[in-house]
C-alpha positions in Angstrom: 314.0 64.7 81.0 315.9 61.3 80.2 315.6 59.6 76.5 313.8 56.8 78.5 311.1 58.7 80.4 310.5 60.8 77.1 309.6 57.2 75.1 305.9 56.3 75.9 305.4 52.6 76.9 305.5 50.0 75.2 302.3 48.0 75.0 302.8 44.1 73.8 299.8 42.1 71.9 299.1 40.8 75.2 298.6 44.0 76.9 296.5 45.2 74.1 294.1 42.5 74.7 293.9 42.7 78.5 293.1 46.3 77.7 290.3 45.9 75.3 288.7 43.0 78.2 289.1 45.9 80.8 287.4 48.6 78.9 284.6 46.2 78.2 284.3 45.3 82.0 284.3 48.7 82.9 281.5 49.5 80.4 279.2 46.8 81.5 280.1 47.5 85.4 278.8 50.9 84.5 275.7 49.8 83.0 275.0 47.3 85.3 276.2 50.7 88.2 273.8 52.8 86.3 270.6 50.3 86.5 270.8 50.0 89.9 271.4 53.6 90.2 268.2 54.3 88.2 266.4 51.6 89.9 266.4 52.8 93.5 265.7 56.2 92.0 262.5 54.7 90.7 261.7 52.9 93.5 263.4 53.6 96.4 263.0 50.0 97.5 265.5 49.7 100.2 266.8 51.7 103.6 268.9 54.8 102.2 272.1 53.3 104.7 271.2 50.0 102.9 272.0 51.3 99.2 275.1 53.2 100.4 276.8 50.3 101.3 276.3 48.6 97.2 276.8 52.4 96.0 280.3 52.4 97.3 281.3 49.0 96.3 280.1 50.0 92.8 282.3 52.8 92.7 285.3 51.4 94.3 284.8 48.6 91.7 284.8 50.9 88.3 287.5 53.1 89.9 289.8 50.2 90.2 289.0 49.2 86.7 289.8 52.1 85.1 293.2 52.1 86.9 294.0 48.9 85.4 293.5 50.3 82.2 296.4 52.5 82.2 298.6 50.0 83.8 301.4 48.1 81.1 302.3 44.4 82.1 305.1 45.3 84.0 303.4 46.8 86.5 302.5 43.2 87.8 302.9 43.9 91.8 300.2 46.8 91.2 297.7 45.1 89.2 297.7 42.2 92.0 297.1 45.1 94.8 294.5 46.5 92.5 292.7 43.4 92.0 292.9 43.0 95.9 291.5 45.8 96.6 288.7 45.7 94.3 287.5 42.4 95.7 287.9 43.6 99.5 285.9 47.0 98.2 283.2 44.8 96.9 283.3 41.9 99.2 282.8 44.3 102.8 280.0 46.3 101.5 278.5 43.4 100.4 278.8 41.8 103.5 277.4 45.2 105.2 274.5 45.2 102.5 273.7 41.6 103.6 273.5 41.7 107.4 271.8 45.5 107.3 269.2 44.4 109.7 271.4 42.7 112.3 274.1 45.6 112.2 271.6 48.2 112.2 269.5 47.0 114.9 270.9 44.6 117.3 274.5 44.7 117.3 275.5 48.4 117.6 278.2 49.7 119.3 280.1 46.5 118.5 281.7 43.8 116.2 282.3 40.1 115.5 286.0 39.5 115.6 286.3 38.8 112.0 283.9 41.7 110.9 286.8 43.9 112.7 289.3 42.5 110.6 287.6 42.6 107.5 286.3 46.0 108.2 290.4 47.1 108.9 291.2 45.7 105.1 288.3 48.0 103.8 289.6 51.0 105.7 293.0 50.5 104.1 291.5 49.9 100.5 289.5 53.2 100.9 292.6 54.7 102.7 295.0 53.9 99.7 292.8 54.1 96.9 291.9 57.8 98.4 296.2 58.1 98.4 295.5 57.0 94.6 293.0 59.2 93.5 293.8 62.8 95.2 297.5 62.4 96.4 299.1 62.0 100.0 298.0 65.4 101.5 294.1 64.5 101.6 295.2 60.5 102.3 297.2 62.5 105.0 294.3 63.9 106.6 292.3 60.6 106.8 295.3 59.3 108.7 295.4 62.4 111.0 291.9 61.9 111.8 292.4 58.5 112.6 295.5 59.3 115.1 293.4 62.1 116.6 290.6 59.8 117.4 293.1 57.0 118.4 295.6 59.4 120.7 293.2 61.6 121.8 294.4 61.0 125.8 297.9 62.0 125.2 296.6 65.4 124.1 296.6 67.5 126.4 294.6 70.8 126.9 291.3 71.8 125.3 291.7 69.3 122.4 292.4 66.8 124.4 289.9 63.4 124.6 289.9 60.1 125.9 290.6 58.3 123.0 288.4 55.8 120.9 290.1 52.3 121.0 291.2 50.9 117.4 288.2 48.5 117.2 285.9 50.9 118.0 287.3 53.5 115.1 287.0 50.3 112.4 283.3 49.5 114.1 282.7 53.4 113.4 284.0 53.2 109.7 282.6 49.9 108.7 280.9 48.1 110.8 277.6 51.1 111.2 276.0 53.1 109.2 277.7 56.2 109.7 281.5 56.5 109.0 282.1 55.3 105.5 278.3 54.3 104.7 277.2 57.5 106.7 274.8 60.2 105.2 276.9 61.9 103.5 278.0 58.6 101.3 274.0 58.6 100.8 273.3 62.2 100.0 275.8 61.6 96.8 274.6 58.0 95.6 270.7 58.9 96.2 271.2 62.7 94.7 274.6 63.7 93.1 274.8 60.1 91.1 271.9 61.2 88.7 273.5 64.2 88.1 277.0 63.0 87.4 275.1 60.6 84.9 273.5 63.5 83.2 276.7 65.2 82.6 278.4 61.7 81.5 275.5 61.8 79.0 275.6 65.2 77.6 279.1 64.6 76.9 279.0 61.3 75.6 276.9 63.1 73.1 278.8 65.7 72.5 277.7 69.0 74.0 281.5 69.4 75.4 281.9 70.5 71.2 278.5 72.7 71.8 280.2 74.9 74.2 283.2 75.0 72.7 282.1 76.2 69.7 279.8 79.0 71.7 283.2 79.8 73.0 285.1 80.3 69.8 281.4 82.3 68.4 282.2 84.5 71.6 286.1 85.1 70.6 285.1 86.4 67.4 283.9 89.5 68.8 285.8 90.7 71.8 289.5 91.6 72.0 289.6 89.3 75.6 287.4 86.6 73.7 289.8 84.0 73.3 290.7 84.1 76.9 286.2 84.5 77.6 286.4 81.0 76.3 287.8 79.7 79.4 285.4 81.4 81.3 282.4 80.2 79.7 283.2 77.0 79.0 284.5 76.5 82.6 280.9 78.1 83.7 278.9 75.7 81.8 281.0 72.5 82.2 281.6 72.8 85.9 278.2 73.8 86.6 277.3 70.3 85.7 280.0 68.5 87.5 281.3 70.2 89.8 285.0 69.2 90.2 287.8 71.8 89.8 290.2 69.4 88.4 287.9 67.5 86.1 287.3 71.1 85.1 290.6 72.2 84.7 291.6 69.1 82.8 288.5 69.2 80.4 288.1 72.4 79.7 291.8 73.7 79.9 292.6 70.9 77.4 291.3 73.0 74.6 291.5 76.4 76.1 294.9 76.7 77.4 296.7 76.0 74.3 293.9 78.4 72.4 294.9 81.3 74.8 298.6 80.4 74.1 298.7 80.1 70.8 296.9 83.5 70.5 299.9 84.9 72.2 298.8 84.9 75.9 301.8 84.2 78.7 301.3 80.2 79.4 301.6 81.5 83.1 298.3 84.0 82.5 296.4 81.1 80.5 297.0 78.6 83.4 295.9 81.3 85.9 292.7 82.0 83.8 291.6 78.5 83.7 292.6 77.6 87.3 289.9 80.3 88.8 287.2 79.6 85.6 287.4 76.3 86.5 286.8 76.7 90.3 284.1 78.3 89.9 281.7 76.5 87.9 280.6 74.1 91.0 279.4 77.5 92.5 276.9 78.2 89.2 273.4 76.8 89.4 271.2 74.6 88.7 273.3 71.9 89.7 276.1 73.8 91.5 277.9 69.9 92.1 278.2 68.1 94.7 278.6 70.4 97.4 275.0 72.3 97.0 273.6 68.5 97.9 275.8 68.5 101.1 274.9 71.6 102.0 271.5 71.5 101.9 271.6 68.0 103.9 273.6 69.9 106.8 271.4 73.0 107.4 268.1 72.1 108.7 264.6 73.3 107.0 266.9 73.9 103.8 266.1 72.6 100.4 268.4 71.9 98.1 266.7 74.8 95.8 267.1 77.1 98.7 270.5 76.6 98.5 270.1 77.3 94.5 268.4 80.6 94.8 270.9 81.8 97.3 273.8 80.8 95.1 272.7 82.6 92.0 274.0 86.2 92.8 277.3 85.5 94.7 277.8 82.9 91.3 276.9 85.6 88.9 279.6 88.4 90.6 281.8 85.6 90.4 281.9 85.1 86.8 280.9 88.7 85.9 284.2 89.8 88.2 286.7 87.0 86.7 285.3 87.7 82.9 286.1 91.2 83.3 289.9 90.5 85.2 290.2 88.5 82.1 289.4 91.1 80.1 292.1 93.4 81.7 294.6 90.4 81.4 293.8 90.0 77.8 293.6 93.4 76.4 297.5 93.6 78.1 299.0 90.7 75.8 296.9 89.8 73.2 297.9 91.5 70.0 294.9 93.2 67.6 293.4 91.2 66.0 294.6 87.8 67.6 294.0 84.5 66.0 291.7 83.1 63.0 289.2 81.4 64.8 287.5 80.8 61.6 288.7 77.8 60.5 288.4 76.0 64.0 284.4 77.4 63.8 284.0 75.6 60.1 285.9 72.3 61.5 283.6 72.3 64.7 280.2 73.3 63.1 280.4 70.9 60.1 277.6 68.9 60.2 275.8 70.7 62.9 272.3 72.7 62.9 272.5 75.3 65.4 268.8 75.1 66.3 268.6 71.1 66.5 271.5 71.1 68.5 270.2 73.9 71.1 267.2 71.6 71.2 269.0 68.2 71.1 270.3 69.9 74.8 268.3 72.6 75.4 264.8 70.3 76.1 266.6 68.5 79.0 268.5 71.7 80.1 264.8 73.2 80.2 263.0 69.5 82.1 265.7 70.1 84.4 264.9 73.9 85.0 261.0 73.1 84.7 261.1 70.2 87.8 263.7 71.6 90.3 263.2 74.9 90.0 259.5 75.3 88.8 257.4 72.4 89.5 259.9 72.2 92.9 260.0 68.2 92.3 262.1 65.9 94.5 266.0 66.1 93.4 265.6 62.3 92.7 262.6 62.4 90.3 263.6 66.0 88.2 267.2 64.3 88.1 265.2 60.9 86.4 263.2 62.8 84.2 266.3 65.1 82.9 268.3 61.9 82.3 265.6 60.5 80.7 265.4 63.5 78.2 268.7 63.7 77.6 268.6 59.9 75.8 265.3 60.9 74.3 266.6 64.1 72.2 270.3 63.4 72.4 269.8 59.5 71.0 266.8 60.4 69.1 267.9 63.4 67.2 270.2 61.9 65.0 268.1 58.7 64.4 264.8 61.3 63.3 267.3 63.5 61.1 268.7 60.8 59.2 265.1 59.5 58.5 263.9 62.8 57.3 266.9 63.2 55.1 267.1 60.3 53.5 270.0 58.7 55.2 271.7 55.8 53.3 272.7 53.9 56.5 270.1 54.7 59.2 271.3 51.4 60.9 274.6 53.1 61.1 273.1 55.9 62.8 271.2 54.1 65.5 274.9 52.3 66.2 276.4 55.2 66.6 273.5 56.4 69.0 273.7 53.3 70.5 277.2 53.3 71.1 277.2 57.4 72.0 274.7 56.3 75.0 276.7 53.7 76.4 279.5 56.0 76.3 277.9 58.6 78.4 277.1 55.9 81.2 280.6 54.4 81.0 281.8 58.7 81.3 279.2 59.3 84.3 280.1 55.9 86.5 283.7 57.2 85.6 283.3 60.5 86.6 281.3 59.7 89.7 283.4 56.5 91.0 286.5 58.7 92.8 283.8 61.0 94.3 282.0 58.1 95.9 285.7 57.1 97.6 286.4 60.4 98.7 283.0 61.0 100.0 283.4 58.0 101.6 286.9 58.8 103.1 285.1 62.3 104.4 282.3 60.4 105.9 284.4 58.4 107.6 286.6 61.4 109.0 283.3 63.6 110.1 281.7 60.8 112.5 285.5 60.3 113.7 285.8 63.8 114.5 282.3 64.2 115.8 283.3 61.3 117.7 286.0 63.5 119.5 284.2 66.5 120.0 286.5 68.3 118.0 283.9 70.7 116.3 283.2 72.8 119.7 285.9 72.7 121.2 287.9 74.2 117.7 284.5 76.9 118.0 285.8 78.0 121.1 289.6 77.9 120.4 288.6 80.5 117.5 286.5 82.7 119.7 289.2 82.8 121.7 292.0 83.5 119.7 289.9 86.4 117.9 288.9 87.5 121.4 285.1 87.5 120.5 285.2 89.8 117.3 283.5 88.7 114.5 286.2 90.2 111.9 288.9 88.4 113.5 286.9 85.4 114.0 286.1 85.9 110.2 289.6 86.0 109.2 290.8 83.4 111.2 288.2 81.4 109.8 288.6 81.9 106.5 292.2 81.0 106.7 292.3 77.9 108.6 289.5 77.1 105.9 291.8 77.5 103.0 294.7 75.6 105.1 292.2 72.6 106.0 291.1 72.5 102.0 294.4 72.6 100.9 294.9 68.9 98.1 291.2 68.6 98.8 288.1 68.3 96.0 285.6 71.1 96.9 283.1 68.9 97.9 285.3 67.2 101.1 286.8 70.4 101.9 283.3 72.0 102.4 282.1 69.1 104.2 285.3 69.0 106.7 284.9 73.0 107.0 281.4 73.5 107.0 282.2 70.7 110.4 284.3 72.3 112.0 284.2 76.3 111.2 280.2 77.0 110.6 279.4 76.2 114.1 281.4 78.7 115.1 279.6 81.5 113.4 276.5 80.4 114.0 276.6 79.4 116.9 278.9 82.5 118.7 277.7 85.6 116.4 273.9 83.9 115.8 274.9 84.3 111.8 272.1 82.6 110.0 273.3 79.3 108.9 273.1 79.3 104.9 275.3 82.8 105.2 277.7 80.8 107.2 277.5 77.5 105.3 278.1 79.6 102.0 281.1 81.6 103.9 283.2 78.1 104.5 281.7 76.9 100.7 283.6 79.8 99.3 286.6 79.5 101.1 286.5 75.6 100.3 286.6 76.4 96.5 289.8 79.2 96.9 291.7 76.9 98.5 291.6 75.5 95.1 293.9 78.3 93.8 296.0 78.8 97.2 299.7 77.5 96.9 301.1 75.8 98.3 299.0 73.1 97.1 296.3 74.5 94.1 294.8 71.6 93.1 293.5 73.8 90.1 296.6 75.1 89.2 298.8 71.9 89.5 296.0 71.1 86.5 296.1 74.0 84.2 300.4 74.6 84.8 300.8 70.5 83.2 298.8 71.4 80.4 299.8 75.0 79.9 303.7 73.6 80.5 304.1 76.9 82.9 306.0 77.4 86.3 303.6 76.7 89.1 304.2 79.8 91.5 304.2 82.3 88.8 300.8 80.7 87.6 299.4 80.3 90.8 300.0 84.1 91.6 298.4 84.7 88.5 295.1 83.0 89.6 295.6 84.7 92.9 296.2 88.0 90.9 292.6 87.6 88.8 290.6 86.0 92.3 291.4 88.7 94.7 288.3 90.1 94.7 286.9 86.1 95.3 289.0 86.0 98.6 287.0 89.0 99.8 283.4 87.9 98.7 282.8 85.1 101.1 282.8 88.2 103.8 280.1 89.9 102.1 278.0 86.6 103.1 279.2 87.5 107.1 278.3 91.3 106.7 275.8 91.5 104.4 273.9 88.3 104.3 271.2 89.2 102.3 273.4 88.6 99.6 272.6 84.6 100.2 269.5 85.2 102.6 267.2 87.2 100.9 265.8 85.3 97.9 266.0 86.6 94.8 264.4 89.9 94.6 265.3 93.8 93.9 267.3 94.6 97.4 269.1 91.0 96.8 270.1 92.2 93.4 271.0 95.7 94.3 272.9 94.6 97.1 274.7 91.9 94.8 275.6 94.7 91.9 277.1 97.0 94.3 279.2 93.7 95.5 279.7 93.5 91.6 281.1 96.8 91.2 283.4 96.9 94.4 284.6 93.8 92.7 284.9 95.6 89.1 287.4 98.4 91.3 289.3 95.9 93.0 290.0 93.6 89.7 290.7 97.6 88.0 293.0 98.7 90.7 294.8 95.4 90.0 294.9 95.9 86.6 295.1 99.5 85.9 297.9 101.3 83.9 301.3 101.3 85.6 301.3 105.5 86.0 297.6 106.0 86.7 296.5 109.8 86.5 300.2 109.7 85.2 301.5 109.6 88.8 304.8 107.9 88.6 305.9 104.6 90.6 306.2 104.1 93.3 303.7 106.3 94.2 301.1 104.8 91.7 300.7 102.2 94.3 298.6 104.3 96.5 296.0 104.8 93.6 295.8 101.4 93.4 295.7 100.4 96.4 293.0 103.2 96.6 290.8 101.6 94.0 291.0 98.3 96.3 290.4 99.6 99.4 287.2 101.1 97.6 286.4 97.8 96.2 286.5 95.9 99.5 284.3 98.3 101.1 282.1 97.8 98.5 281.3 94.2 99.4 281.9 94.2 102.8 280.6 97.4 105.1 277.4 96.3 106.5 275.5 99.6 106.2 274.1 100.2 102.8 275.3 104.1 102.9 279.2 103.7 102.6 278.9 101.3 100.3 277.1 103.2 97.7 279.5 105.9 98.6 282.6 103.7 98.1 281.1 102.1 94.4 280.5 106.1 93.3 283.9 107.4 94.3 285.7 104.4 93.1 283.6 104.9 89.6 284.5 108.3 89.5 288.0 108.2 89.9 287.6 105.1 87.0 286.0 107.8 85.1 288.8 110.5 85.6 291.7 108.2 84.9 289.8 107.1 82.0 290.1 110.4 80.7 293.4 111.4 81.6 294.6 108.1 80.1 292.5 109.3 76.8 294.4 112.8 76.8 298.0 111.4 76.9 297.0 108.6 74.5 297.9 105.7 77.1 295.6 102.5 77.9 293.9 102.3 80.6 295.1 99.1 81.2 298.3 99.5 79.6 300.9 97.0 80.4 304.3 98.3 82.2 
């Protein structure tokens, strides 16, 4: 690295200033995002299409602002683009918002002249500000689509089409309520938003240094715990808003350094907090944005139904990566490890572990009570969470320094004051490049539906696989992880769960949530698949660690994760039959094929002392095991691979006791 890209820039007085004006804009457009967020979530006043349209602008507005932040004077030429595009993002919607009634009813099918041009500058803003925010390959496949819809006649064969004339693609994107606007634009502003503001809240005060310092309590105690950290804090965090890469950065920010500093390989850490972070949008009661999409694509499904089914295959996924962790840790930490001690005192000081579990706890609980209890809309247990979460996290403080006598209770109401408005300015942050991407996917669905793409790519699989479900299922899964390659979780599902579900339902009559959570799954991996990883490009900046070796690291500790989504195709009940005993059984046998594959992985280089390369065939013994295990559909076999792979564990435990030699010994 050159002297001159090593030297951070440098920022003159007047820089300084426009910075300090943008961060106060952005702070009041958030508050003034979040009141009309809360305010069609009390009242619901307008047509959902209608409230899309100002959602979008909103978030294309704050998104744009917080770019300018980070932009010095020089960049003069991208500030003016920036500017442009935040005045075309608001002006369209806008325009859209105030002529619902005559574009939703009387002209359809059609434009004014200058409503296609203006409608051809807000594709572009979304198109490059999509470029902006998740790189060329996903900008890429809004292009695609567009060519595919636009060149559809010079195809030929069975994707071939007529070809939808360039107005008619703008009128599609813009101009109606589908394409940019469309429903899934409104399943994220009328459901996910609340969410996302909820999570800006709890960290704005300060439940990100909660779960940290659960994390470090956990390290303490178990050999792997350092590494655990990752897991859990990944679990918790993501769980609430679902993003791999907000994930990765937040999370792996403290973690990966932990796990390197206690003497873990920085490929390892990066690998670790890659897969963690993937899979907290999989872990209820929020499960991100994807659970909402999901349950607004498969009719008579509730977005708790989706819940319930996701608490099992979410549980073996944790349970399975926490215990490859384990194995990963146990191989290069030393005894011992680090002094976590210190880093406990500096994080607890000033904290009450009881008023903090209920500082978040009571909201945690109101959200747990209404959605999964009381089984209240999404929109008014989402209002009622948010609304605790300002009660006990704003009030908390205030009450304690009342009790105890505080000198500067004013000062304490500031600082909740100003810890509130942070958590709206985090949420509208958060939640701003998910409304453009959403958006972007919006636009590519209807295009695509537009097409007929989704059948005719059903029946180009069934007839590649020649009509077998295992082929179909393979082929599936991979063209899955190819078309979520660059992408957030949430558009991948939704381009997948498009283009691959119907093929499975609709040519092997799989029931639809078994389906839906088999392309879900494979939307998340492709997360961790090179050559793209969006997770791992994260965790390798922070951990400063060569991308391939810690992307086969991840791949290394999700192996058995590839394999899961299968067990929704063979043995649905997994995700189909509630939560009861045969769903649980059925789920720890899953667990323990899992346990056998992660342990054949990891096991010592000579088990049963059976030299290389002939070790090989044990382990791949103990996976073969393991992937029968989660993926015969006949109860019988499976209980007979878990028990055989169990007892040879059991054996090689004891030989590797006899000759003094780790079970997981290192090579």
């Amino acid at each position: 690295m050159s002297e001159t890209q090593s030297e951070p820039p440098v920022w003159s007085p007047l820089d300084l200033r426009r910075e300090h004006l943008l961060n106060n804009l952005v702070t009041v457009v958030a508050l003034l995002f979040w009141a009309r967020v809360l305010l069609y979530g009390l009242n619901q006043e307008v047509p959902r299409a209608k409230y899309g349209a100002v959602f979008l602008a909103g978030g294309v507005l704050i998104y744009v602002l917080d770019e300018l932040r980070d932009l010095d004077g020089s960049d003069r030429l991208e500030r003016l683009g920036l500017w442009a595009c935040a005045i075309i993002g608001v002006a369209v919607p806008s325009y859209v918002w105030l002529h619902y009634e005559v574009l939703e009813t009387t002209r359809i099918g059609y434009a004014l002249g200058y409503e296609y041009a203006i409608g051809g500058l807000f594709a572009l803003v979304v198109l490059y500000l999509t470029y902006r925010a998740f790189g060329a390959a996903f900008a890429g496949v809004v292009v695609a689509a567009v060519l595919y819809a636009y060149f559809g006649n010079l195809i030929s064969g069975l994707l071939g089409h007529g070809g939808i004339a360039i107005e008619q693609i703008i009128n599609v994107l813009t101009m109606e309520f589908d394409g940019f606007f469309g429903s899934i634009t409104q399943v994220v502003a009328v459901k996910v938003a609340l969410f996302l503001l909820y999570a800006g809240l709890m960290q704005g005060y300060g439940a990100f240094d909660l779960i940290m310092r659960l994390s470090f309590r956990t390290a303490k105690y178990l050999r792997s715990g350092v590494a655990q950290s990752a897991v859990i804090s990944s679990l918790i965090v993501g769980s609430i808003n679902g993003a791999q890469t907000a994930n990765a950065a937040m999370t792996g920010s403290f973690t990966i350094p932990l796990m390197k500093e206690s003497g873990m390989k920085a490929d390892s850490a990066g690998g670790i907090e890659a897969v963690a972070s993937s899979g907290g949008q999989i872990m209820p009661p929020v499960m991100g944005a994807a659970a909402f999409v999901m349950a607004s694509l498969i009719p008579g499904i509730g977005y708790v139904d989706v819940l319930i089914a996701g608490i099992i295959p979410a549980l073996v996924f944790y349970i399975s990566v926490a215990i490859g962790v384990h194995y990963m840790s146990i191989k290069q930490l030393p005894e011992g490890g680090i002094d976590l001690e210190q880093r406990i005192d500096d994080l607890e000081e000033g904290y009450h572990p009881i008023i903090e579990a209920i500082r978040f706890g009571v909201p945690f609980a109101v959200l747990l009570y209404t959605l999964g209890i009381a089984q209240w809309t999404v929109v008014t247990s989402a209002l009622y969470t948010c609304a605790a979460m300002v009660l006990t996290g704003a009030g908390t403080p205030i009450i304690l320094s009342v009790v105890d006598g505080d000198a500067d209770p004013l000062g304490t109401v500031r600082d909740a004051a100003n810890n509130t408005v942070s958590g709206f300015t985090f949420g509208a942050v958060a939640i701003a490049p998910i409304a453009i991407i959403i958006a972007a996917v919006n636009g590519i669905v209807d295009l695509l539906n537009a097409t007929g793409l989704p059948g005719k790519l059903s029946l180009a699989i069934v007839g590649v696989a020649g009509g077998v479900l295992l082929f179909t299922a393979l082929l599936s899964m991979v063209v899955c992880l190819v078309l979520g390659l660059g992408m957030p979780t949430v558009a991948a599902y939704t381009i997948v769960a498009l283009l691959i579900a119907p093929t499975l339902t609709g040519e092997f009559a799989l029931d639809p949530l078994a389906a839906h959570f088999f392309v879900f799954y494979a939307a998340i991996l492709s997360g961790i698949t090179p050559p793209i990883a969006i997770a791992v490009v994260v965790t390798t900046g922070i951990a400063e660690s060569n991308f391939w070796k810690t992307a086969l690291e991840a791949l290394k500790l999700g192996l058995p994760l590839f394999v899961l989504p299968f067990t929704f195709i063979y043995n649905p009940e997994i995700v189909t039959g509630g939560f009861d005993l045969m769903t649980a059984g059925s789920g720890l046998i899953v667990l323990l094929g899992a346990v056998a594959i992660t342990h054949g992985l990891n096991c010592a280089p000579r088990p049963f002392g059976i030299p290389s390369p002939l070790s090989y065939g044990v382990r791949t013994m103990y996976v073969a095991l393991g992937v029968a295990a989660m993926v015969w559909p006949s109860l019988l076999p499976r209980v007979g691979a878990v028990a055989a792979a169990m007892l040879f564990v059991a054996l090689q435990t004891q030989v590797m006791r006899d000759t003094g030699v780790s079970v997981a010994a290192s090579d």
